[in-house]
N, C-alpha and C positions, 0 to 999 in steps of 0.2 A: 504494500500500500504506500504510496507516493503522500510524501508529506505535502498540506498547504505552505503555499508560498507566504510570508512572514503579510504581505500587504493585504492578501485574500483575509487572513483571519481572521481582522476586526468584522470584516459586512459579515462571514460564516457566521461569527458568533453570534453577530446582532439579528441574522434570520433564524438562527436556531433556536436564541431565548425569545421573538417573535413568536414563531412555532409553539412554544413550552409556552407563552400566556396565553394564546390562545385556546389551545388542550384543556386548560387549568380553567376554562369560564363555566359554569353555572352546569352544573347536570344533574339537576334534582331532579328533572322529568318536570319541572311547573310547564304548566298549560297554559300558563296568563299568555294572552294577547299580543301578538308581535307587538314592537314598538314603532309609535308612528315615524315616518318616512323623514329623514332629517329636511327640514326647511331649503330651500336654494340660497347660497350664500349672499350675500350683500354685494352690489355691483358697483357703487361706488366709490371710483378710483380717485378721488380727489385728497389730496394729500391735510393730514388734521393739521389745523390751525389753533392755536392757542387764545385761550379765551383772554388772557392779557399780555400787556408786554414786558412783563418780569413779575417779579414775586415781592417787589415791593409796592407799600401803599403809600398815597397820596400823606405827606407830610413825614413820611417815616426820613430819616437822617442817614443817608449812604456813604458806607464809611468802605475804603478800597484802596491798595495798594498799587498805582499804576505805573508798569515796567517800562522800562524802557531797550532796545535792542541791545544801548551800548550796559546793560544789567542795572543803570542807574534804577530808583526808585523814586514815586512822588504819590506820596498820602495825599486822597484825594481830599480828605481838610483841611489841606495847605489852599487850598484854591477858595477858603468860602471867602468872602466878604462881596461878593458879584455873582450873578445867576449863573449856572454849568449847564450847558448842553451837553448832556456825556451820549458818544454815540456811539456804541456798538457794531461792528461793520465788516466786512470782507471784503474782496475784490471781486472775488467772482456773485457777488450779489447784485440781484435786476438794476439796487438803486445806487451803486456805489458811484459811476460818473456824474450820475446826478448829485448827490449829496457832495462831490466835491466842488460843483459851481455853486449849489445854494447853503451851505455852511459858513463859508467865506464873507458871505453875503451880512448874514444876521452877526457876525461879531466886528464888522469894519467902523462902528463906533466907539469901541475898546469896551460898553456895558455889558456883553454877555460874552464867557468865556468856553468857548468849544474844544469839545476832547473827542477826539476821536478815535476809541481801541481797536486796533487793527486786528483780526483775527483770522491771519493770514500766518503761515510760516515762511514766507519769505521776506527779509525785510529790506528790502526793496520799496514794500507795499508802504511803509511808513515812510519812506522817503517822499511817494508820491502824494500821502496826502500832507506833509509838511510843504510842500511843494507850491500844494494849494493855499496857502498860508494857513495850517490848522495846525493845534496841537496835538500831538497822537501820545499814542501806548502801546505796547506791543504786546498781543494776547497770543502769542502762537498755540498755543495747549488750548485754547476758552477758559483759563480760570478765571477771567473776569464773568467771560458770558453765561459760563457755569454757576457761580455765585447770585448775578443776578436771573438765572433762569431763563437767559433770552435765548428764545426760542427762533424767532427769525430774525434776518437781519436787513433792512439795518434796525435795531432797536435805539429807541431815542429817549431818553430820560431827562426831562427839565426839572432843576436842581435851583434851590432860592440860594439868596445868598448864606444862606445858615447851613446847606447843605441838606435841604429836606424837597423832597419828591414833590415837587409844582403837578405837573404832566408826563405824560407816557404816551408812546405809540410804539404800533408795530409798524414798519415801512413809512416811508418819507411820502406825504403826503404836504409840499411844500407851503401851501396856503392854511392847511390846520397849524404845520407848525409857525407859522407868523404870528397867526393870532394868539398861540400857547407863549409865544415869545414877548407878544406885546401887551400880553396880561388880558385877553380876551378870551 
């Protein structure tokens, strides 16, 4: 008898205790009623969307360590005294060339301070949005985005100057975030 080849053995085994649970199901002889015909699966391919855009509430105080490539570091309660638009973001996200023309935009009066954490592994990615005139951070892992639960990207967090949660969105919707920005 030819032994299995070392790769075969895992599936053999896993058909064989297969096998052996199925043997193993119910043989009392009950006569109950087959069971009804399982339902047809759910056809909707649309991908879940997140009922918010992080897991913080409105007024809560976001406290965050934001990296930078060169490993520097900057506590994001260094930045209170003026509103933080803190943005969560990728490259390969629908809105990221967007949000580099309208970021730039809302802090060219020096009152609101934009952060924008990269969560790309290339950092490259933050060269380009400093590029933009913005301030970044460098999330290569998502521990930022992980912390705050952002689920898509870009996430956008408006920040008072105390550091407490104004507004949230999921995706740049550049006219809600004006009005979030202009206190409307």
């Amino acid at each position: 008898m030819k032994c299995l080849d070392a790769r075969v053995r895992p599936a053999a085994l896993a058909a064989i205790a297969a096998a052996a649970m199925l043997t193993a199901c119910d043989r009392s002889g009950s006569t109950d009623a087959p069971a009804e015909p399982a339902t047809e699966p759910a056809t909707d391919t649309s991908p879940l969307e997140p009922v918010t855009a992080s897991n913080r509430s409105e007024g809560e105080v976001v406290e965050l360590t934001l990296m930078r490539p060169d490993g520097s570091a900057t506590e994001l309660s260094a930045l209170h005294g003026k509103p933080v638009l803190l943005v969560v973001d990728a490259s390969w996200s629908e809105d990221w060339a967007k949000g580099l023309e309208v970021y730039p935009e809302l802090s060219t009066n020096g009152s609101l301070q934009v952060v924008v954490v990269v969560v790309d592994e290339d950092p490259a990615v933050v060269d380009e949005a400093e590029a933009a005139g913005l301030s970044t951070a460098w999330d290569p892992q998502g521990a930022v985005a992980a912390k705050l639960s952002a689920a898509t990207f870009p996430t956008l967090i408006l920040l008072d100057p105390e550091g407490r949660v104004r507004w949230q969105a999921k995706g740049l919707d550049p006219a809600a975030l004006r009005r979030a920005v202009d206190g409307g």
